[in-house]
mmCIF file of the N, C-alpha and C atoms, coordinates in Angstrom:
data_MODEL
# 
_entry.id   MODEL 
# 
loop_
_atom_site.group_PDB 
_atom_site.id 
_atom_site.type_symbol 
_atom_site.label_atom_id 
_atom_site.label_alt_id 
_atom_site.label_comp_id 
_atom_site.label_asym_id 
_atom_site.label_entity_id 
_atom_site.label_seq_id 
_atom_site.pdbx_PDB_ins_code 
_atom_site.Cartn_x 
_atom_site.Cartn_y 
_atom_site.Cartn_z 
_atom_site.occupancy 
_atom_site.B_iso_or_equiv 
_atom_site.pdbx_formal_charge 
_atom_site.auth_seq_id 
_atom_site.auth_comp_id 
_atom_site.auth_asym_id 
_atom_site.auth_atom_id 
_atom_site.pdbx_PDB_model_num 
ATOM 1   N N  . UNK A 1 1  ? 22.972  -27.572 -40.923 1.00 0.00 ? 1  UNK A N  1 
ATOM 2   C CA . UNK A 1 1  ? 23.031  -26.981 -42.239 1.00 0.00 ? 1  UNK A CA 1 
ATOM 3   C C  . UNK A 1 1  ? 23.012  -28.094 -43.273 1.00 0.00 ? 1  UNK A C  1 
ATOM 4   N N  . UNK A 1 2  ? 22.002  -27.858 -44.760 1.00 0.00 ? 2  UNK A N  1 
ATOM 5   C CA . UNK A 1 2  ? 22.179  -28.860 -45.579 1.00 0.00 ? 2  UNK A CA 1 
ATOM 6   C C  . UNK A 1 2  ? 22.512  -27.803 -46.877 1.00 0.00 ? 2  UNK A C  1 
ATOM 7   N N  . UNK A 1 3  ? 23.224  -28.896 -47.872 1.00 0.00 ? 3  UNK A N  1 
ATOM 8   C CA . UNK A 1 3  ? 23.501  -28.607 -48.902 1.00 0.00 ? 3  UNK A CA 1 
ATOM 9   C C  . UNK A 1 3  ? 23.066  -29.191 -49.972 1.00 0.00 ? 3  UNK A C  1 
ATOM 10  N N  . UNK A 1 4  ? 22.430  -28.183 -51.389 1.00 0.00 ? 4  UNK A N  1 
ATOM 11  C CA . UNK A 1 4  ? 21.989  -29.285 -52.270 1.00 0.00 ? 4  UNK A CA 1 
ATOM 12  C C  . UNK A 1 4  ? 22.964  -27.929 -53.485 1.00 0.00 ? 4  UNK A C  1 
ATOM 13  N N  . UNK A 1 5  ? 22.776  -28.551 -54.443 1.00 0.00 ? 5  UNK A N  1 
ATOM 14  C CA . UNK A 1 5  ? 23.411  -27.621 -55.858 1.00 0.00 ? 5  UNK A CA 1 
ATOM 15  C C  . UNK A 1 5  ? 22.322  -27.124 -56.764 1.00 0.00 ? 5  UNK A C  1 
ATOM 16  N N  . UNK A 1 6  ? 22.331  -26.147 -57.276 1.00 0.00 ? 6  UNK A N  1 
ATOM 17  C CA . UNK A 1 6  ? 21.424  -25.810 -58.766 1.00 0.00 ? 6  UNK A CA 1 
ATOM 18  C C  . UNK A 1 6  ? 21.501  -26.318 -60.077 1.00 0.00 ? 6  UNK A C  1 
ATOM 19  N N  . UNK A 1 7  ? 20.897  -26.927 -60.610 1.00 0.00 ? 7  UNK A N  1 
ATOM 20  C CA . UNK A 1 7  ? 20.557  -27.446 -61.740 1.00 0.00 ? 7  UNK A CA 1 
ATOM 21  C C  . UNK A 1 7  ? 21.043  -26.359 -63.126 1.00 0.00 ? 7  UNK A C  1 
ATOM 22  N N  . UNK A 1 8  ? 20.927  -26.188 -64.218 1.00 0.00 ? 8  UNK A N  1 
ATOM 23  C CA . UNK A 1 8  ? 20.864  -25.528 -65.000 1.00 0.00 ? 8  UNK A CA 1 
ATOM 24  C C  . UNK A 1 8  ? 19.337  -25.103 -65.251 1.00 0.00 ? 8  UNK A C  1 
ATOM 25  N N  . UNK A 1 9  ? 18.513  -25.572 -65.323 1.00 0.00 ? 9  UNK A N  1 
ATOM 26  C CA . UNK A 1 9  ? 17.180  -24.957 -65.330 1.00 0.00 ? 9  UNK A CA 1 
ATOM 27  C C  . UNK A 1 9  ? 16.737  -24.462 -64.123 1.00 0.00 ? 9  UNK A C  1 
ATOM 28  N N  . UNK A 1 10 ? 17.950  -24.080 -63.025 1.00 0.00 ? 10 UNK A N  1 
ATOM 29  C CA . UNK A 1 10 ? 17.617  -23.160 -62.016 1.00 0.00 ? 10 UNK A CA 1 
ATOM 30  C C  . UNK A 1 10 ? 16.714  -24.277 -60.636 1.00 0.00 ? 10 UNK A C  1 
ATOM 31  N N  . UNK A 1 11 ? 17.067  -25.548 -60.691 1.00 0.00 ? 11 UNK A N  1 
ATOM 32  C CA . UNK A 1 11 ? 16.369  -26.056 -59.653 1.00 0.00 ? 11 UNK A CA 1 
ATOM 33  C C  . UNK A 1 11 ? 16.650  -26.751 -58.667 1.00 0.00 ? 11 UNK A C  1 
ATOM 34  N N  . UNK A 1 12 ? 16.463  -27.467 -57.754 1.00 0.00 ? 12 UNK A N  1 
ATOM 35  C CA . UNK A 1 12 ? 17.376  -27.786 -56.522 1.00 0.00 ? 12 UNK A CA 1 
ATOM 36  C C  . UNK A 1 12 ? 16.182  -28.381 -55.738 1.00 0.00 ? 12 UNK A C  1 
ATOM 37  N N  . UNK A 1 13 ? 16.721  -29.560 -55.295 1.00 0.00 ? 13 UNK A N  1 
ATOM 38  C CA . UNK A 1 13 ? 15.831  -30.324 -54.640 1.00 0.00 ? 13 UNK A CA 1 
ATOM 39  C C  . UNK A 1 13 ? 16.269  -29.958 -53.160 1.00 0.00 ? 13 UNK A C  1 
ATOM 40  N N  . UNK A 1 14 ? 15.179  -29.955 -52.007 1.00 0.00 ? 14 UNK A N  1 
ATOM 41  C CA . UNK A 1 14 ? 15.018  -29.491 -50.873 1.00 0.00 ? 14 UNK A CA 1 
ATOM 42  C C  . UNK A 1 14 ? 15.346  -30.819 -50.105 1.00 0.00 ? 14 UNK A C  1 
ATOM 43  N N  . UNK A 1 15 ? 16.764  -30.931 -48.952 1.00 0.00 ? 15 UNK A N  1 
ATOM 44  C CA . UNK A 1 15 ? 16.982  -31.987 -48.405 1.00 0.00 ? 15 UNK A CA 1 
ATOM 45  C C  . UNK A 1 15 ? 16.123  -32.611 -47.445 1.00 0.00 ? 15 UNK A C  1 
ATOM 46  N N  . UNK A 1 16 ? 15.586  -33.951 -47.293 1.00 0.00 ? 16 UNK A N  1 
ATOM 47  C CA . UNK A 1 16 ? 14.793  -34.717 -46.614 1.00 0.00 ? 16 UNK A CA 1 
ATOM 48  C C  . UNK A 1 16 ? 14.199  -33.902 -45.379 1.00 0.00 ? 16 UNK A C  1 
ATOM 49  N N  . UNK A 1 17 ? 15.423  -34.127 -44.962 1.00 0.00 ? 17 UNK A N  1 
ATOM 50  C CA . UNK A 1 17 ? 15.604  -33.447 -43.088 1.00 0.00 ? 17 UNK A CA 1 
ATOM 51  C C  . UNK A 1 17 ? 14.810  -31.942 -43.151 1.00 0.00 ? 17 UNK A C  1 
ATOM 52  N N  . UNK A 1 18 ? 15.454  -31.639 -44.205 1.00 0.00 ? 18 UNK A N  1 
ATOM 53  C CA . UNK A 1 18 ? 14.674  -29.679 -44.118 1.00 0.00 ? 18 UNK A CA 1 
ATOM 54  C C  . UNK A 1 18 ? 13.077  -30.111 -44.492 1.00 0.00 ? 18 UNK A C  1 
ATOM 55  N N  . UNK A 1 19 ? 12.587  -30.589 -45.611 1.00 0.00 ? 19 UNK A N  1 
ATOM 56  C CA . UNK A 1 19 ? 11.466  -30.648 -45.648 1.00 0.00 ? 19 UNK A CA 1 
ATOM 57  C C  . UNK A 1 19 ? 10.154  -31.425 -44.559 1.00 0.00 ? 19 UNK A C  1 
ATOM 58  N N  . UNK A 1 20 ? 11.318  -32.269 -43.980 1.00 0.00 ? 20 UNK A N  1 
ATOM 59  C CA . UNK A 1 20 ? 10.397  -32.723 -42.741 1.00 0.00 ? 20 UNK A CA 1 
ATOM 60  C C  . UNK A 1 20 ? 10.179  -31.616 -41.663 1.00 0.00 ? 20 UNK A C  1 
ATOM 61  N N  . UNK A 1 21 ? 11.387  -30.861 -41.514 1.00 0.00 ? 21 UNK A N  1 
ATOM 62  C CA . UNK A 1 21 ? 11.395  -29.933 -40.638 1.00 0.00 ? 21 UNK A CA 1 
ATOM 63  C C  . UNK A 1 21 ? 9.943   -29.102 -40.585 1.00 0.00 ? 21 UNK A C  1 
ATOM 64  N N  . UNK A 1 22 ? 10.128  -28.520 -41.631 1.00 0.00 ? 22 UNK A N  1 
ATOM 65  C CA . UNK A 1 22 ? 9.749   -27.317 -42.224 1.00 0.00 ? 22 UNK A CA 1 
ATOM 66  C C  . UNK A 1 22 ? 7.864   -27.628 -42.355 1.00 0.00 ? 22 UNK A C  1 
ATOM 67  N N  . UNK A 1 23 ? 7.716   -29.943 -42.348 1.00 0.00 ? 23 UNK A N  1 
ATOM 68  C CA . UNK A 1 23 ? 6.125   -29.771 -42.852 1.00 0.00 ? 23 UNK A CA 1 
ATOM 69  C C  . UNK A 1 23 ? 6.158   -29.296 -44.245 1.00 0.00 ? 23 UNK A C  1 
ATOM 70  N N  . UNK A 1 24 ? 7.396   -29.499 -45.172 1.00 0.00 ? 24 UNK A N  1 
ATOM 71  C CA . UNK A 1 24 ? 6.882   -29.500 -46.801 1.00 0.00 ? 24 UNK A CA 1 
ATOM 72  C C  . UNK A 1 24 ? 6.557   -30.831 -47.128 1.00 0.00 ? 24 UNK A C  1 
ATOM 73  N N  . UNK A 1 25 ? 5.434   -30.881 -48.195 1.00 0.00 ? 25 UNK A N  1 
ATOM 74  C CA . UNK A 1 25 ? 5.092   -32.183 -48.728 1.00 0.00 ? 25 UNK A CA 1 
ATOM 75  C C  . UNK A 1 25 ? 5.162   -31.661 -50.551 1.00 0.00 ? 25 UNK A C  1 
ATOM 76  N N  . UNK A 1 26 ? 4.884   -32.680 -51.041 1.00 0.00 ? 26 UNK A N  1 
ATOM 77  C CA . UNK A 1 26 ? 4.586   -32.720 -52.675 1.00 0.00 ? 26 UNK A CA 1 
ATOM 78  C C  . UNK A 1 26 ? 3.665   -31.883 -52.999 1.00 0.00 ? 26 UNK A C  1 
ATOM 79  N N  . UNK A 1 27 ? 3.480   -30.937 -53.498 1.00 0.00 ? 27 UNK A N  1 
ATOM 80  C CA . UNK A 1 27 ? 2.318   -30.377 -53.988 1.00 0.00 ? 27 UNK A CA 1 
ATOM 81  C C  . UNK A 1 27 ? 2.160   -28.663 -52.906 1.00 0.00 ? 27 UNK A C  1 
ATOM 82  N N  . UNK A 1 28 ? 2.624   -28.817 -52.238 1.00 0.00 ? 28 UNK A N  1 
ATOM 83  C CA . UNK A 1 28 ? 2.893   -27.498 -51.352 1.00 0.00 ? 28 UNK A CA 1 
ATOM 84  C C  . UNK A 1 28 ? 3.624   -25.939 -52.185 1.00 0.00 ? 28 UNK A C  1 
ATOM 85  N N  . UNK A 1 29 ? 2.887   -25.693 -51.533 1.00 0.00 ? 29 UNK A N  1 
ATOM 86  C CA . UNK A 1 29 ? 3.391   -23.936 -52.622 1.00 0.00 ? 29 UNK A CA 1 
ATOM 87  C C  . UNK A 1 29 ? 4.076   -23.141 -51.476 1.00 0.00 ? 29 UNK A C  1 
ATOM 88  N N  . UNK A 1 30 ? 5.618   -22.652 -51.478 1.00 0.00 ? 30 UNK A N  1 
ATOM 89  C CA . UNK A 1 30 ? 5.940   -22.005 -51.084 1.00 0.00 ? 30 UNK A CA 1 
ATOM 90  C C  . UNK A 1 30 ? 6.577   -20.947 -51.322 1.00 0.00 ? 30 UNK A C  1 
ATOM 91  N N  . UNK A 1 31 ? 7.535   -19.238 -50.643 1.00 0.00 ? 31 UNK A N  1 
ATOM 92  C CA . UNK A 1 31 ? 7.687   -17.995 -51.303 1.00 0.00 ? 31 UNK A CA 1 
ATOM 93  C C  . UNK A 1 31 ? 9.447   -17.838 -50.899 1.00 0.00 ? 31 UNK A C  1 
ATOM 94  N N  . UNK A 1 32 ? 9.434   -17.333 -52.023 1.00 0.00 ? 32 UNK A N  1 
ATOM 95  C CA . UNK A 1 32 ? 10.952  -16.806 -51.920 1.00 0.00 ? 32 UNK A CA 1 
ATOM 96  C C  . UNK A 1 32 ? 11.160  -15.411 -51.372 1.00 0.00 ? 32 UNK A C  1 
ATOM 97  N N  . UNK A 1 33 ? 11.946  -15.093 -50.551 1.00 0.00 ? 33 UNK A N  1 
ATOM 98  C CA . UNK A 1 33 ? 12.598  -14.033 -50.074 1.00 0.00 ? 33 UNK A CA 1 
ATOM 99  C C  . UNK A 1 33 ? 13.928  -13.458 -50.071 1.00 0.00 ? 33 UNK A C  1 
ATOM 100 N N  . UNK A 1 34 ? 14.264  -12.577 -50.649 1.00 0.00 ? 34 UNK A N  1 
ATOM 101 C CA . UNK A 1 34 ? 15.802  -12.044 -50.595 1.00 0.00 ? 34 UNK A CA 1 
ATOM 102 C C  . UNK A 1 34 ? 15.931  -11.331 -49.482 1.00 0.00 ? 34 UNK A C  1 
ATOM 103 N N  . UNK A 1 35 ? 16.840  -11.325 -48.454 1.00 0.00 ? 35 UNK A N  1 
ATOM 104 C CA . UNK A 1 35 ? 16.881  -10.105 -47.701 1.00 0.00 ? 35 UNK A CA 1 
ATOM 105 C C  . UNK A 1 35 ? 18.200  -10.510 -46.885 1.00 0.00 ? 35 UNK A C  1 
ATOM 106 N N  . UNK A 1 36 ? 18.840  -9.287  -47.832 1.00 0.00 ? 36 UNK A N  1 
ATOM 107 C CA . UNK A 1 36 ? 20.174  -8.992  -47.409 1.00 0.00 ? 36 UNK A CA 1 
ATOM 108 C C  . UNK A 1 36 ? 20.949  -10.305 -48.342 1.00 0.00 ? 36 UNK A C  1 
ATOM 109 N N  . UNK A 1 37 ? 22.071  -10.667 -47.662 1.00 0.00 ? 37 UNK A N  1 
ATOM 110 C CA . UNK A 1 37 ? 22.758  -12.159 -48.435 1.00 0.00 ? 37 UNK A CA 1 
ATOM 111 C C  . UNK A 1 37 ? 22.206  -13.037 -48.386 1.00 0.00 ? 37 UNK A C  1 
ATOM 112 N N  . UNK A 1 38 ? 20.546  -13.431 -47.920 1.00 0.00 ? 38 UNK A N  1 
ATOM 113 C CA . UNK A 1 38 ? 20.135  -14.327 -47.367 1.00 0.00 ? 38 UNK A CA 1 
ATOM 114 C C  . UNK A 1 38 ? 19.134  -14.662 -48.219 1.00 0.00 ? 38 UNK A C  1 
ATOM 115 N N  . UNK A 1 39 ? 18.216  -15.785 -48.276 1.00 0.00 ? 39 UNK A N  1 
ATOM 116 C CA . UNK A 1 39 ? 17.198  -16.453 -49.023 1.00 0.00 ? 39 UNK A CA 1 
ATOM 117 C C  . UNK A 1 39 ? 16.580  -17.288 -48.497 1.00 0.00 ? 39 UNK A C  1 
ATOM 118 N N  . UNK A 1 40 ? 15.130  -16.776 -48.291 1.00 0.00 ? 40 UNK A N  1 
ATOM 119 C CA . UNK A 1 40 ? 14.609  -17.182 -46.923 1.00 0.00 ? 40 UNK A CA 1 
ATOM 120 C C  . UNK A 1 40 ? 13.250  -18.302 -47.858 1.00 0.00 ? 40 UNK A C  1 
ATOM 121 N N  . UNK A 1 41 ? 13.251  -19.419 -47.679 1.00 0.00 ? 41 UNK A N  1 
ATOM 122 C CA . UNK A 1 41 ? 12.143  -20.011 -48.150 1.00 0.00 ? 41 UNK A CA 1 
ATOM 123 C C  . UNK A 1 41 ? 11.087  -20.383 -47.351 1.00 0.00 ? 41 UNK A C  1 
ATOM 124 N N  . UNK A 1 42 ? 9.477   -19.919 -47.665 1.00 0.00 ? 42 UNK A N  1 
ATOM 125 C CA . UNK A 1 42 ? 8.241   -20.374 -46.531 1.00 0.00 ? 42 UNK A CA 1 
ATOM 126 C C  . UNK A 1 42 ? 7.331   -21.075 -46.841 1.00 0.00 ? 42 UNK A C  1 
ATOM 127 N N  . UNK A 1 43 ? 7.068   -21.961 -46.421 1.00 0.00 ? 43 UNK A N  1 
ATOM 128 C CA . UNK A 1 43 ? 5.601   -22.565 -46.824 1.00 0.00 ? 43 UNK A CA 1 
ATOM 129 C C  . UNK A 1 43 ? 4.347   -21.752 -46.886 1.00 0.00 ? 43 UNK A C  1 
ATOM 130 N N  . UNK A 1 44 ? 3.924   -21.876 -47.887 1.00 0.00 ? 44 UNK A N  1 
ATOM 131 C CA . UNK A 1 44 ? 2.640   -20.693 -48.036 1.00 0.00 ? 44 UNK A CA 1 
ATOM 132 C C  . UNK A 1 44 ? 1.440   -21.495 -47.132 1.00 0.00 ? 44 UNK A C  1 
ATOM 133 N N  . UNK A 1 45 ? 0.669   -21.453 -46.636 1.00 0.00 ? 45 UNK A N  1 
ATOM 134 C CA . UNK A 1 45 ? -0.344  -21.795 -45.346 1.00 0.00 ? 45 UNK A CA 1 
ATOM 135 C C  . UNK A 1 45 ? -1.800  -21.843 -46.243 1.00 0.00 ? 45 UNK A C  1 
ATOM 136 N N  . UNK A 1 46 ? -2.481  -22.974 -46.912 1.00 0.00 ? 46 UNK A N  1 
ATOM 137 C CA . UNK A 1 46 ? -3.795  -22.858 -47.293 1.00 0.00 ? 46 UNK A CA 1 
ATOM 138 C C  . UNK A 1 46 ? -4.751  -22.334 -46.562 1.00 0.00 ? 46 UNK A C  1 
ATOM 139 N N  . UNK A 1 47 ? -5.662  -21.205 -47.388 1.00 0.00 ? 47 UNK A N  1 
ATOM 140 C CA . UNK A 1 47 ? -6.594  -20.673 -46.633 1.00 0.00 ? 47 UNK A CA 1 
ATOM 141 C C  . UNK A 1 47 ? -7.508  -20.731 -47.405 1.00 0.00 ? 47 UNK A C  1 
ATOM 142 N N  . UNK A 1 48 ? -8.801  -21.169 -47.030 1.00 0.00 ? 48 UNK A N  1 
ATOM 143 C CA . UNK A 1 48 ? -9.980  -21.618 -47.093 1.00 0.00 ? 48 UNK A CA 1 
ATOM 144 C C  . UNK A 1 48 ? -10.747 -20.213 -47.781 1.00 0.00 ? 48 UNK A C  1 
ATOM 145 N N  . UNK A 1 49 ? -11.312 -20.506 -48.689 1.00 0.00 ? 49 UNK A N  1 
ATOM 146 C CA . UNK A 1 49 ? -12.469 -19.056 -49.388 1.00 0.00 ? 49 UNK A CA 1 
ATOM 147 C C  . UNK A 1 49 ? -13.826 -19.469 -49.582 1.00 0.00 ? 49 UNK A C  1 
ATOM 148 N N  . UNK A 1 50 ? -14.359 -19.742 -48.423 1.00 0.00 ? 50 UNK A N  1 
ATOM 149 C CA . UNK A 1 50 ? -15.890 -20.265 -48.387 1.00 0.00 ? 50 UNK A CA 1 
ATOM 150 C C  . UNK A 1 50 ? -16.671 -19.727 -49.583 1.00 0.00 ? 50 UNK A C  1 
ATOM 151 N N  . UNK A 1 51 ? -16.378 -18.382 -49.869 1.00 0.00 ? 51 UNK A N  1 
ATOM 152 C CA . UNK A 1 51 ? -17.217 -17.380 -51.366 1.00 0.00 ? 51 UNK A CA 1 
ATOM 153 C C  . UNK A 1 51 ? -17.031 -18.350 -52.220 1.00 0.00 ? 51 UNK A C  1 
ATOM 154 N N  . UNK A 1 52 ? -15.570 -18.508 -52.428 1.00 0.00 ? 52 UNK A N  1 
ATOM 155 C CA . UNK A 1 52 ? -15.044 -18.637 -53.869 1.00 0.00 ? 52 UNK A CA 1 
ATOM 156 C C  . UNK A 1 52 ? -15.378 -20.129 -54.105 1.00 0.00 ? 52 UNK A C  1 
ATOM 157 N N  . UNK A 1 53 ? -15.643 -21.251 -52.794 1.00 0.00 ? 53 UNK A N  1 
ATOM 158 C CA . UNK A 1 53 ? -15.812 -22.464 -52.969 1.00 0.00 ? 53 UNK A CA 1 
ATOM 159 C C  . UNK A 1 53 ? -17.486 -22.301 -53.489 1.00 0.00 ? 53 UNK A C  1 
ATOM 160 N N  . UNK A 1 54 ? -18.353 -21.626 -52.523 1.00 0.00 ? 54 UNK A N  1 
ATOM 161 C CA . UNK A 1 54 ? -19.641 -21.541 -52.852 1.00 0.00 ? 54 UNK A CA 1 
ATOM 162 C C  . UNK A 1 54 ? -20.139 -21.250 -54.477 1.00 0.00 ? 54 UNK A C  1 
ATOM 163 N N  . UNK A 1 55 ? -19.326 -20.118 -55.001 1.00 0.00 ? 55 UNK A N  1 
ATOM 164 C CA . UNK A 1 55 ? -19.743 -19.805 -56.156 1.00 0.00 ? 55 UNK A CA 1 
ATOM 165 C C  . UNK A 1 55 ? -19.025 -20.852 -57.336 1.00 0.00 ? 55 UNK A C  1 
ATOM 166 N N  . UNK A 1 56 ? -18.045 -21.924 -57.096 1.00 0.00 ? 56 UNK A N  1 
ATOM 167 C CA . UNK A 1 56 ? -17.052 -22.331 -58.315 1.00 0.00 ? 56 UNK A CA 1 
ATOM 168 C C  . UNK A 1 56 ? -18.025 -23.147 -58.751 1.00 0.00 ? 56 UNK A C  1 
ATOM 169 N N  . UNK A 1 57 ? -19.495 -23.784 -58.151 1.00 0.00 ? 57 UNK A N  1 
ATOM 170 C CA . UNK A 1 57 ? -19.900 -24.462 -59.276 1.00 0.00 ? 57 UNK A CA 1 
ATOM 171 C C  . UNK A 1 57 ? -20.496 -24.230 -60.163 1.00 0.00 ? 57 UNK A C  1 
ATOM 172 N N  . UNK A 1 58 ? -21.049 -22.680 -60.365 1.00 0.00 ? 58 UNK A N  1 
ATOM 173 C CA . UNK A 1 58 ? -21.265 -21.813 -61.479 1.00 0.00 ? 58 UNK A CA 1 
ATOM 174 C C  . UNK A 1 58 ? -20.674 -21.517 -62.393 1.00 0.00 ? 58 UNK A C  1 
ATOM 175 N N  . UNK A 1 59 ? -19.396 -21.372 -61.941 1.00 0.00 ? 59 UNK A N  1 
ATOM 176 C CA . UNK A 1 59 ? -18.363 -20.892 -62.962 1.00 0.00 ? 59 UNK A CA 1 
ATOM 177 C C  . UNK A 1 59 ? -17.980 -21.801 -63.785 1.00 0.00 ? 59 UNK A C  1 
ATOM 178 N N  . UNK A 1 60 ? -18.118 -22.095 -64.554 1.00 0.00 ? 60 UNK A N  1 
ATOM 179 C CA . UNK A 1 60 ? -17.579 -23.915 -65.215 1.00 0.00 ? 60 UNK A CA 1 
ATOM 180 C C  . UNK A 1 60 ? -17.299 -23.018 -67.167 1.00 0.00 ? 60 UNK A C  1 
ATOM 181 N N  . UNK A 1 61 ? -18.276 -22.016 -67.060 1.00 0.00 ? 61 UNK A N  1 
ATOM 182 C CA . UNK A 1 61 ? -18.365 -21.812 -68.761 1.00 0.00 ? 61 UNK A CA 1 
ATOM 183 C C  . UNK A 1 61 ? -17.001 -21.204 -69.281 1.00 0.00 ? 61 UNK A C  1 
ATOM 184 N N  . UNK A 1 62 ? -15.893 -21.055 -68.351 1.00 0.00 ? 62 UNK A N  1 
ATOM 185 C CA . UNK A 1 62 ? -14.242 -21.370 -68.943 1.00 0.00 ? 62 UNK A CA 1 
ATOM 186 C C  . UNK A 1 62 ? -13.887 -22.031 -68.474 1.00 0.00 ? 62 UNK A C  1 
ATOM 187 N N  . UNK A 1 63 ? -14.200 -23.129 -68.558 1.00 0.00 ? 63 UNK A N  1 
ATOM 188 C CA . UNK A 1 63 ? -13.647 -24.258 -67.393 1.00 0.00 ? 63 UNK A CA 1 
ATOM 189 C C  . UNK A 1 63 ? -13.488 -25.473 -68.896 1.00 0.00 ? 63 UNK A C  1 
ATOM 190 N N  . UNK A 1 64 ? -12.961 -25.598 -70.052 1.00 0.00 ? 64 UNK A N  1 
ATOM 191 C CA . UNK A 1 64 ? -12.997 -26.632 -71.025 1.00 0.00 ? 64 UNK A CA 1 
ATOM 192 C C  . UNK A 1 64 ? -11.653 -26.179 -71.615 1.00 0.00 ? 64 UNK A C  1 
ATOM 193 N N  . UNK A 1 65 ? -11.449 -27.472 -71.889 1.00 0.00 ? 65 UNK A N  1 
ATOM 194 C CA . UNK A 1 65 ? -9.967  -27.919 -72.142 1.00 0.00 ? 65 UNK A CA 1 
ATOM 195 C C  . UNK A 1 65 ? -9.752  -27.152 -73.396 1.00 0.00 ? 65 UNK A C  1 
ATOM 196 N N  . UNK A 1 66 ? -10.245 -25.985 -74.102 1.00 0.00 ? 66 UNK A N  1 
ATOM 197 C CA . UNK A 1 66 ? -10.422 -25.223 -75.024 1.00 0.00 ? 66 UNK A CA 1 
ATOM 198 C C  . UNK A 1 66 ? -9.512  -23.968 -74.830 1.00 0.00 ? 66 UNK A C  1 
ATOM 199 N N  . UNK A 1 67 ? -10.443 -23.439 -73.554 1.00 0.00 ? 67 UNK A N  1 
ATOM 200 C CA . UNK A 1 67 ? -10.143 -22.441 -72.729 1.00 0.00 ? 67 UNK A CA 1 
ATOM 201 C C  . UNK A 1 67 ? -8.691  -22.406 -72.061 1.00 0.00 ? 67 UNK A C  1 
ATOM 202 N N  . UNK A 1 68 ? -8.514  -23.572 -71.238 1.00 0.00 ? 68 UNK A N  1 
ATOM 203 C CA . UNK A 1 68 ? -6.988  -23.730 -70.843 1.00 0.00 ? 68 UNK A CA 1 
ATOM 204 C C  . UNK A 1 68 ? -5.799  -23.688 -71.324 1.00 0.00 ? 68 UNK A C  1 
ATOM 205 N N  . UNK A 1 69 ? -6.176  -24.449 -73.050 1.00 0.00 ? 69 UNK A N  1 
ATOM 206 C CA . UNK A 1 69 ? -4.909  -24.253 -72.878 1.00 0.00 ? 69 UNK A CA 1 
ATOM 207 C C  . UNK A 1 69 ? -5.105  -22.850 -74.705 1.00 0.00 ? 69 UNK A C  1 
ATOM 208 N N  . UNK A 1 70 ? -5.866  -21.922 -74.359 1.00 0.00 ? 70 UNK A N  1 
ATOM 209 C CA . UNK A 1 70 ? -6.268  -20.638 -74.486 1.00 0.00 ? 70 UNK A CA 1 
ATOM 210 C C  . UNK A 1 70 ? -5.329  -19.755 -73.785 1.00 0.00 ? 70 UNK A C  1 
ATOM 211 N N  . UNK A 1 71 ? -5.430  -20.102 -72.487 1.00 0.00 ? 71 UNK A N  1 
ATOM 212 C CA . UNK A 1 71 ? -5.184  -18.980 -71.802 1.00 0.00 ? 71 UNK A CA 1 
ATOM 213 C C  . UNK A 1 71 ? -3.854  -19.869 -70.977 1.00 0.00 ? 71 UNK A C  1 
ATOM 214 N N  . UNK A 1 72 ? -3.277  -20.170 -71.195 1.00 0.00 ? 72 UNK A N  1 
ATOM 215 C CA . UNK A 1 72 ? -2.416  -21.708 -70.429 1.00 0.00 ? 72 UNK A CA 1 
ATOM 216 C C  . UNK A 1 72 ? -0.771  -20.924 -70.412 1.00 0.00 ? 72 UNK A C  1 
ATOM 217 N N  . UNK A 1 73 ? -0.787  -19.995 -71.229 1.00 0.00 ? 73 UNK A N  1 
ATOM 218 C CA . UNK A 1 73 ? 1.116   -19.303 -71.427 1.00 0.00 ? 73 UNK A CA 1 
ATOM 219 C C  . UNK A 1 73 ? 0.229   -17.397 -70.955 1.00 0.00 ? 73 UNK A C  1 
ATOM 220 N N  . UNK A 1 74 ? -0.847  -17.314 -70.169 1.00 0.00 ? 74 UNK A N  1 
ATOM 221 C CA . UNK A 1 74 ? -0.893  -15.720 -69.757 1.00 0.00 ? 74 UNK A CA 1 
ATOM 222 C C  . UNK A 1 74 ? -0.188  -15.923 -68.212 1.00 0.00 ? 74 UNK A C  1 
# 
């Protein structure tokens, strides 16, 4: 068992040992779960979208630093 504390802006760093465990790195996206008294944290698993890679180099005409931070607080 490890222990870390909450921050006031609600945040908490994940102890060494657990994140080695677990295969978390920097930049990893993972999901929260409530169930029951418990709080279950998972590494979300990248999955590949051959479509969405094929078509992104079309898509570029909202793709300017205009647009972002446009749409940057939806």
């Amino acid at each position: 068992m490890e222990i870390s504390k909450i921050s006031a802006k609600g945040q908490t760093t994940i102890p060494s040992r657990i994140r080695k465990r677990a295969g978390l790195r920097e930049g990893d996206t993972v999901t929260y779960e409530v169930r029951g008294d418990g709080l279950f944290l998972r590494k979300v698993e990248e999955q590949e979208d051959h479509y969405l890679k094929g078509i992104s180099d079309s898509m570029d005409e909202w793709n300017s630093p205009e647009d972002m931070e446009a749409w940057n607080d939806l």
